[in-house]
Rosetta silent file (secondary structure, phi, psi, omega in degrees, C-alpha in Angstrom):
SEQUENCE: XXXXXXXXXXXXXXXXXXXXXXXXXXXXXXXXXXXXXXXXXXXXXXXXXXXXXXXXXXXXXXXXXXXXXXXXXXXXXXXXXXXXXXXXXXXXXXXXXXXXXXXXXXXXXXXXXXXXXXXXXXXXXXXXXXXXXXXXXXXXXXXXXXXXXXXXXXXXXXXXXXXXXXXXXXXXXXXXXXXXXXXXXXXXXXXXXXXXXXXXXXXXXXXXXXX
SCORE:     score description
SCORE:     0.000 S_00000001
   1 L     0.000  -52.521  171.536   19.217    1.001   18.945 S_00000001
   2 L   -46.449  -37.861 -174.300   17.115    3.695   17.465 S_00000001
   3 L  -102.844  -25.820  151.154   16.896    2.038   14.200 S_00000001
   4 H   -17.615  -67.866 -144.060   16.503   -1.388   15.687 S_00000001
   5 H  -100.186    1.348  153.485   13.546   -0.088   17.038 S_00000001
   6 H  -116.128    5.431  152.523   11.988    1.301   13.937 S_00000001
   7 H   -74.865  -39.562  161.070   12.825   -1.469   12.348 S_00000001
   8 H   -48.779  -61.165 -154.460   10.892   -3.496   14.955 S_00000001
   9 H   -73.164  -50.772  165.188    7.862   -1.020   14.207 S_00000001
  10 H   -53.518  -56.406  165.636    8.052   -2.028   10.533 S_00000001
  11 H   -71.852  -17.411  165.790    8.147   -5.884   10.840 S_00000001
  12 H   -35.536  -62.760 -147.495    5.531   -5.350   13.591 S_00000001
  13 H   -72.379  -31.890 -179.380    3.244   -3.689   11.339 S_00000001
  14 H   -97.124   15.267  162.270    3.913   -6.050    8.514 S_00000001
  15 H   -71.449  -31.878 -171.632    2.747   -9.143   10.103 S_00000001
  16 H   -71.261  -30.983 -157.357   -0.886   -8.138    9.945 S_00000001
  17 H  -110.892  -23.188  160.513   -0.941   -7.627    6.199 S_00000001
  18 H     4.975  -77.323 -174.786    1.742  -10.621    5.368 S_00000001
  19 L   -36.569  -44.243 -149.980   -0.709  -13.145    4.936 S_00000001
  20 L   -80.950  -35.787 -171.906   -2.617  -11.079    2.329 S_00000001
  21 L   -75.383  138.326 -146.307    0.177  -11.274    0.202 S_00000001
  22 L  -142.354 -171.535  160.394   -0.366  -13.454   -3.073 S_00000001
  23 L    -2.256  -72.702 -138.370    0.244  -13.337   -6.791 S_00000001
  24 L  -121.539   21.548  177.113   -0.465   -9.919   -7.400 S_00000001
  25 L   -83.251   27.738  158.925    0.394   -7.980   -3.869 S_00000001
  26 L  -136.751  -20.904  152.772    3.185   -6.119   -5.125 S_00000001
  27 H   -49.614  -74.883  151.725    1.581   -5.600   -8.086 S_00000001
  28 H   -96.225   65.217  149.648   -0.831   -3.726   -6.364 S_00000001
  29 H  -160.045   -7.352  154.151    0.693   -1.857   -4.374 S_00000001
  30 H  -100.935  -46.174  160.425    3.282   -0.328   -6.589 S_00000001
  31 L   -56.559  130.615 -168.839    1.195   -0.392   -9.678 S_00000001
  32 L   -81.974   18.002 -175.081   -1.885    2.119   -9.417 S_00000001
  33 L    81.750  106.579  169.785   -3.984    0.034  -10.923 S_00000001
  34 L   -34.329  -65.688 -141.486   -5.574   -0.051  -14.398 S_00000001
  35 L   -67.517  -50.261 -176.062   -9.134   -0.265  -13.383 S_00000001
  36 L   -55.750  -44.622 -171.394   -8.405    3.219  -10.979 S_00000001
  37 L  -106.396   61.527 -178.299   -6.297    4.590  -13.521 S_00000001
  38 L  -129.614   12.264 -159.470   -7.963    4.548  -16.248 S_00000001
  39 H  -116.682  -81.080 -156.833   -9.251    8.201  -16.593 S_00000001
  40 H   -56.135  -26.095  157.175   -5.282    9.302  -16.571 S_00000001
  41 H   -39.404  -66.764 -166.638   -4.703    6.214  -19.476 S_00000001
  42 H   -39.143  -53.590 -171.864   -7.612    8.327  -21.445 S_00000001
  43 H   -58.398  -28.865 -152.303   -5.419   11.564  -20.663 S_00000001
  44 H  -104.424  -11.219  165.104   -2.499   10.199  -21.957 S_00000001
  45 H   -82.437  -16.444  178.529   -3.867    8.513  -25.333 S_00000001
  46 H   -80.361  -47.650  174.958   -5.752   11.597  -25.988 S_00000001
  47 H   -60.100  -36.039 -174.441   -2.477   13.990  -25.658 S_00000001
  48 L  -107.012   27.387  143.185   -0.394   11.679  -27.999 S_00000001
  49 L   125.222  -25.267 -152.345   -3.542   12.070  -31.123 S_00000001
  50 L   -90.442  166.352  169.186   -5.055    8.476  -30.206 S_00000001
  51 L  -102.912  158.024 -163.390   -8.202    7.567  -29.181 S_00000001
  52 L   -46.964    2.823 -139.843   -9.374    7.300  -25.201 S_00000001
  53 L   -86.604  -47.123 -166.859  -12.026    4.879  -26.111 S_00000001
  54 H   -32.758  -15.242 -156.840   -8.522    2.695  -26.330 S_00000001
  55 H   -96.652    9.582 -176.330   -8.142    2.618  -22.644 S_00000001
  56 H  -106.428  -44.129  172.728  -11.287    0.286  -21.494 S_00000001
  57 H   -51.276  -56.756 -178.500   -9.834   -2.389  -24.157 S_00000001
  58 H   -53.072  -36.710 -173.735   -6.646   -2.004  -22.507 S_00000001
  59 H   -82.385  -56.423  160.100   -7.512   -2.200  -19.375 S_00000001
  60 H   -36.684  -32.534 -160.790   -9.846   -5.489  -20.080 S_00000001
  61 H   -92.337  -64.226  178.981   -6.800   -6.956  -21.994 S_00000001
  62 H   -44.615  -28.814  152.037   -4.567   -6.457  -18.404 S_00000001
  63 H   -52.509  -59.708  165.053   -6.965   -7.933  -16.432 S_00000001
  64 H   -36.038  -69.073 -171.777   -6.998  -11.039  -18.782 S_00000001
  65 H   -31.377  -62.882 -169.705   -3.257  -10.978  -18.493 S_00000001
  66 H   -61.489  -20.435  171.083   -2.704  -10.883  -14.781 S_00000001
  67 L  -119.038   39.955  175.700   -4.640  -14.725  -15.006 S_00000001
  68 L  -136.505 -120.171  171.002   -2.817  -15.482  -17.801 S_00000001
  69 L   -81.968 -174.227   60.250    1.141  -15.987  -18.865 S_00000001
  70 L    30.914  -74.010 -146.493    4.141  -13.387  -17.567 S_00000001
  71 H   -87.853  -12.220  164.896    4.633  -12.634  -21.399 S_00000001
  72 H   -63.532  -36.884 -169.436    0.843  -11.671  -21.612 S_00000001
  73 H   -59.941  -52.898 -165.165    1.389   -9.554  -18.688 S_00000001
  74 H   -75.762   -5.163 -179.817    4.560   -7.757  -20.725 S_00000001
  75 H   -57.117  -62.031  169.578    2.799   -7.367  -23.685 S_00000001
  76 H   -57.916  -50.023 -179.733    0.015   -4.805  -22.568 S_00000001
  77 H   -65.849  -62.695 -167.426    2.909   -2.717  -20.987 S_00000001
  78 L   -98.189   31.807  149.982    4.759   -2.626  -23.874 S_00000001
  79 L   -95.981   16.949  171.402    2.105   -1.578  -26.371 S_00000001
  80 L  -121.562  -57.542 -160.238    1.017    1.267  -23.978 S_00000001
  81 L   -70.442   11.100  158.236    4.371    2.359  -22.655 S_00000001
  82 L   -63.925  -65.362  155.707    5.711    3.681  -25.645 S_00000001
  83 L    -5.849  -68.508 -176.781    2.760    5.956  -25.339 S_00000001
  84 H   -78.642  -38.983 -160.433    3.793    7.869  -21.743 S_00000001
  85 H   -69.519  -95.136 -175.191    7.860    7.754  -23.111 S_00000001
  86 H     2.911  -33.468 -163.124    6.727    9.739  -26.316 S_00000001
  87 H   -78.922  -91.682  139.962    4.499   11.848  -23.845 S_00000001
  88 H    16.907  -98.206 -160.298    7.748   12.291  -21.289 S_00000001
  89 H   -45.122  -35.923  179.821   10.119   13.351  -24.211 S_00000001
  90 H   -76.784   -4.809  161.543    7.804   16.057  -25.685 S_00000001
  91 L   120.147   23.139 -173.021    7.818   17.943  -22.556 S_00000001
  92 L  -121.330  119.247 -154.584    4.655   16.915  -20.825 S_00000001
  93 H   -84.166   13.613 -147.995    5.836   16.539  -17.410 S_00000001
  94 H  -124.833   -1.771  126.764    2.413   15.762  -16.031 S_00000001
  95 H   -94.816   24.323  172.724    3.062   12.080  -17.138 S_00000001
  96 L   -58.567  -44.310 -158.223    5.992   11.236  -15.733 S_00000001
  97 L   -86.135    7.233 -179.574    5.087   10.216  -12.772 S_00000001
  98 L   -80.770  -38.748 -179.627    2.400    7.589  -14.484 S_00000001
  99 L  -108.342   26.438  150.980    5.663    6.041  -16.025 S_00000001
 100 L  -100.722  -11.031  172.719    7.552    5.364  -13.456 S_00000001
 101 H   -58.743  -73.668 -170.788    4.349    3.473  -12.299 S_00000001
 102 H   -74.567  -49.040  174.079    4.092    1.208  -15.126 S_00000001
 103 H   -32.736  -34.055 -169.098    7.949    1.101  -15.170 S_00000001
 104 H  -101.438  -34.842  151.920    7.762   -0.598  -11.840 S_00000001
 105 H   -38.729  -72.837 -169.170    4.454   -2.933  -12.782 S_00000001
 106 H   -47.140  -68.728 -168.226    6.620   -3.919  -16.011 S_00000001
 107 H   -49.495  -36.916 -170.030    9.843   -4.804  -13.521 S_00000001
 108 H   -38.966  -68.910 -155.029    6.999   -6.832  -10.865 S_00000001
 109 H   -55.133  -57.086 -172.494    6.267   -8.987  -13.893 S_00000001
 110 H   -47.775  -23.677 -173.586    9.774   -9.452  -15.103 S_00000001
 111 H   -88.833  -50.272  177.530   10.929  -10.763  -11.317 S_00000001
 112 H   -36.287  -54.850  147.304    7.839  -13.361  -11.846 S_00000001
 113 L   -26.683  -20.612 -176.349    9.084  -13.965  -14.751 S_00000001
 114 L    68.996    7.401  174.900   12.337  -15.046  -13.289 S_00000001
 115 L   -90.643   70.204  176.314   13.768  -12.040  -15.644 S_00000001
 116 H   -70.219   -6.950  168.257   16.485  -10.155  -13.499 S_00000001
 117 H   -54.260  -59.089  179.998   17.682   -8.132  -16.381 S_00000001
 118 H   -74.536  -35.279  167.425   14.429   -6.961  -17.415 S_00000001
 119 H   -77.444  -53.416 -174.480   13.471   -6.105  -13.886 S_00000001
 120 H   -50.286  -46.437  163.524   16.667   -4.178  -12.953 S_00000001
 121 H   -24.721  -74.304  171.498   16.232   -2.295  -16.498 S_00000001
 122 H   -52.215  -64.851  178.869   13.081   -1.264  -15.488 S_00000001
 123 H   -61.303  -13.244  166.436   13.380   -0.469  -12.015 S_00000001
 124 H   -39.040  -83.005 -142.528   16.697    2.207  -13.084 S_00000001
 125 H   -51.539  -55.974 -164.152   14.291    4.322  -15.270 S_00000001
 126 H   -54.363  -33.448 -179.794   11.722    4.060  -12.470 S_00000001
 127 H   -92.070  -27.029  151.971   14.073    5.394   -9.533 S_00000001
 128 H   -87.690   21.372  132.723   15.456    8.014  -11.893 S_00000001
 129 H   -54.339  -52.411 -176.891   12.237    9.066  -12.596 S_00000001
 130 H   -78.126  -35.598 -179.371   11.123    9.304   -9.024 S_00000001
 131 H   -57.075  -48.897 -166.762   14.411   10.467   -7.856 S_00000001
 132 H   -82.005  -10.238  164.958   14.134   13.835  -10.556 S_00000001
 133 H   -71.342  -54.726 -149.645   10.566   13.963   -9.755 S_00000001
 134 H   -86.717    8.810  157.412   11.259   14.207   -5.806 S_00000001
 135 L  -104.727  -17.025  179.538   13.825   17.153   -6.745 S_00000001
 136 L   -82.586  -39.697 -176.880   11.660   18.944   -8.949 S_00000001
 137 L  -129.142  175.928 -167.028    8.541   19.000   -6.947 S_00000001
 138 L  -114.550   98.165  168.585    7.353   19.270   -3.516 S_00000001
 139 L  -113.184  141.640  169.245    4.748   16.010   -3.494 S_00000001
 140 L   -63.427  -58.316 -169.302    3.829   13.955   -0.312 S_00000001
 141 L   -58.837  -47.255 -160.538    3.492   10.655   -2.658 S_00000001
 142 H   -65.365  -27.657  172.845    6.885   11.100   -4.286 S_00000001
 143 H   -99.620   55.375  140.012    9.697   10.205   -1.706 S_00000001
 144 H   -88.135  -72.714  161.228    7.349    7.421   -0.355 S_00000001
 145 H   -35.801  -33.158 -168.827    7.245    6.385   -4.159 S_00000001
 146 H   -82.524  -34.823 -152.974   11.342    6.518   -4.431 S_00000001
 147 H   -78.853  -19.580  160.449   11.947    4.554   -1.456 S_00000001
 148 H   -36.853  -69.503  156.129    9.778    1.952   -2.980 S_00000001
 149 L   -37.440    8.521 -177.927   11.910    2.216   -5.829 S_00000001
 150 L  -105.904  -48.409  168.014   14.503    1.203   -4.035 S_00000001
 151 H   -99.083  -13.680  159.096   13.378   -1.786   -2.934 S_00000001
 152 H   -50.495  -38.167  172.775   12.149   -3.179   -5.993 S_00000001
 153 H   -54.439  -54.179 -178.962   15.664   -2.643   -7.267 S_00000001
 154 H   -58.487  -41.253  179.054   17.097   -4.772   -4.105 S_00000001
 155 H   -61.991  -52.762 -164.249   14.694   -7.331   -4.858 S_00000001
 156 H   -48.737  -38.277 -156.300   15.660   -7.653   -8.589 S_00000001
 157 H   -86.572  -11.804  157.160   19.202   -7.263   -8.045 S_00000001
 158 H   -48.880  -48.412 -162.302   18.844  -10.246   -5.152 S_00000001
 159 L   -50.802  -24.586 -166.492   17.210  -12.292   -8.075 S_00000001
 160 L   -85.642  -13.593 -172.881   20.444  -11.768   -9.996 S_00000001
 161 L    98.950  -13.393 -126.433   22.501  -13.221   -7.426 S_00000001
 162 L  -126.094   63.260 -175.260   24.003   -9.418   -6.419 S_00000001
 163 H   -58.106  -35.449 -173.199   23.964  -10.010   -2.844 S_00000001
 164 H   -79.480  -67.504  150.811   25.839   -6.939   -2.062 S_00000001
 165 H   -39.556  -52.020 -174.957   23.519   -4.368   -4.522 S_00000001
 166 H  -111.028   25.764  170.482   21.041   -5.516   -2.901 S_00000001
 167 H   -82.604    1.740 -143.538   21.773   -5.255    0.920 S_00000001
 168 H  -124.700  -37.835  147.524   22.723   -1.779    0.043 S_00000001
 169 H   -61.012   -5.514  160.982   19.424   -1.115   -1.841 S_00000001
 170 H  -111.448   -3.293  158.682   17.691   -2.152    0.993 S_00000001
 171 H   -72.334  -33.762 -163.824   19.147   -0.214    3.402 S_00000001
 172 H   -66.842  -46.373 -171.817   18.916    2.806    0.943 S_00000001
 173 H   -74.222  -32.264  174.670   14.700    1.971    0.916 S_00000001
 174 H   -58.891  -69.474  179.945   14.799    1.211    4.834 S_00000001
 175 H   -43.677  -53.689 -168.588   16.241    4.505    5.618 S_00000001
 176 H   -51.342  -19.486  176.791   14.684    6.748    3.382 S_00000001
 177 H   -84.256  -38.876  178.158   10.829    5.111    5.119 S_00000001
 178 H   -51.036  -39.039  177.878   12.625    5.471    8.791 S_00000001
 179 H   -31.225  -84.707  171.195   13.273    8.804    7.190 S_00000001
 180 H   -22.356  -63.792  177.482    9.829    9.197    6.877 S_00000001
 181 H   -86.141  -27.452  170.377    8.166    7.862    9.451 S_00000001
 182 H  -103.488  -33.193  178.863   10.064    8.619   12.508 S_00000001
 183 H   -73.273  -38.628 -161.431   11.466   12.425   11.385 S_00000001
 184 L   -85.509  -13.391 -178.485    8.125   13.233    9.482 S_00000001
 185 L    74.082   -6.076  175.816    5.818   11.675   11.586 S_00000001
 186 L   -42.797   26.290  176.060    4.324    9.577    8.303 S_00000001
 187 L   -51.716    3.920 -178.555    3.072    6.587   10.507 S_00000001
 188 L   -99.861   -2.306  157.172    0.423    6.023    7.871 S_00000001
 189 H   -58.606  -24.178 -152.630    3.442    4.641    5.811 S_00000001
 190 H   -72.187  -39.697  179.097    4.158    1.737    8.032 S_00000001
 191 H   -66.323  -59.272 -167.081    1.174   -0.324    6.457 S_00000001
 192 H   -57.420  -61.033  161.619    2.350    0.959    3.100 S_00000001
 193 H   -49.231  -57.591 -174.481    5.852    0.051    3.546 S_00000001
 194 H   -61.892  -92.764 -162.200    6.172   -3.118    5.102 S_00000001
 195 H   -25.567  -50.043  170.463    4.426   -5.695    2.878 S_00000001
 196 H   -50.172  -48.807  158.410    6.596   -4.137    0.332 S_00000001
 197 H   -40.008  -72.688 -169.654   10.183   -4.997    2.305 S_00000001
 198 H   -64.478  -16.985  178.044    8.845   -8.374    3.126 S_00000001
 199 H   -89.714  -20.549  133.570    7.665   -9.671    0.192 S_00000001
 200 H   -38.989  -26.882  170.135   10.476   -8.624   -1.215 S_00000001
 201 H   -89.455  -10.536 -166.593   12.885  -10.187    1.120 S_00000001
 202 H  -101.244  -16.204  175.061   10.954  -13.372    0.872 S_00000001
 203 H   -74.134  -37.537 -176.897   11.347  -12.976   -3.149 S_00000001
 204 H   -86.088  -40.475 -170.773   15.489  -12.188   -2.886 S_00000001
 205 H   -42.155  -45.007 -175.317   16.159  -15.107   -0.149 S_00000001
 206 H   -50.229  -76.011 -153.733   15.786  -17.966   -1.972 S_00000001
 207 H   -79.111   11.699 -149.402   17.967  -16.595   -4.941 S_00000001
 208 L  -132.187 -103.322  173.270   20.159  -13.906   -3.304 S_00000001
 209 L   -80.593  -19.266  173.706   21.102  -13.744    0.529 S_00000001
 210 L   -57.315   -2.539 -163.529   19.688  -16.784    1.245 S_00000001
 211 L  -104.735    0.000    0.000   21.974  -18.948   -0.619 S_00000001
């Protein structure tokens, strides 16, 4: 009954923003956005020798993208995300959490794409990213971010047919936000949260439990 009813509060919440959801609504809302993020791009081409100027092109070329193919989309991520691993490996922990971002942008595309490989690929590295970030530090954003991670994984692994992976990844993302929201008091998740479940459940029905 208890989770019934914070379960309730969570499809409540995510009727109001439902509608809103298009194209690119999981896109933005796991990805932090190029345009926004484009001062921490600067940081992270200037720390591996290149220059920042790079990041306004880049950001102009993703914008193109996002009204263009899937394979346009994967393109920009993987010329930049070599960039953040290289960063990552050499010890600079202070871009991790930027590439589990674009880890989870990169998987969005790949489920558009009809790619469930390439999205499950991606989302691993992004929830063991978030997961050793939310043991290492004590951030508000990071187990909000994991539980996300969670459900991008159920959606991909729905896409795959892997009905069972992903009821079990979406329990794993429901709790950890019940988690949240009813021990922690985090009710400004509920907005945050939902549109991610449902548009995710309406992306695994067709190809997952629905079938």
């Amino acid at each position: 009954m208890k989770r019934n009813r914070v379960t309730g509060k969570l499809q409540a919440a995510s009727a109001k923003s439902s509608q809103a959801a298009g194209k690119t609504s999981e896109m933005n809302a796991i990805d932090p956005g190029w345009a926004s993020a484009r001062k921490r791009l600067e940081q992270a081409l200037m720390a591996s020798g290149r220059d920042p100027a790079e990041a306004t092109k880049i950001v102009a070329r993703m914008k193109a993208a996002r009204e263009g193919t899937t394979a346009d989309e994967l393109a920009v991520y993987e010329e930049i995300m070599p960039v953040y691993d290289g960063l990552v490996r050499d010890g600079r922990e202070e871009f991790e959490s930027d590439l589990g971002s674009l880890c989870a942008g990169k998987a969005w595309v790949h489920i558009r794409a009809g790619d469930a490989a390439g999205a499950i690929a991606e989302f691993d590295r992004e929830v063991a990213i978030r997961e050793r970030l939310v043991k290492r530090q004590n951030d508000r954003d990071l187990p909000p971010a994991l539980a996300e991670a969670y459900a991008g994984k159920a959606a991909a692994l729905g896409l795959s047919g892997d009905k069972q992976g992903a009821v079990a990844f979406y329990d794993l993302a429901i709790s950890s936000f019940e988690s949240l929201i009813q021990q922690e008091g985090r009710r400004e998740l509920l907005d945050r949260a939902c549109p991610r479940r449902w548009r995710s459940l309406s992306l695994l029905a067709p190809r997952g439990l629905g079938a």
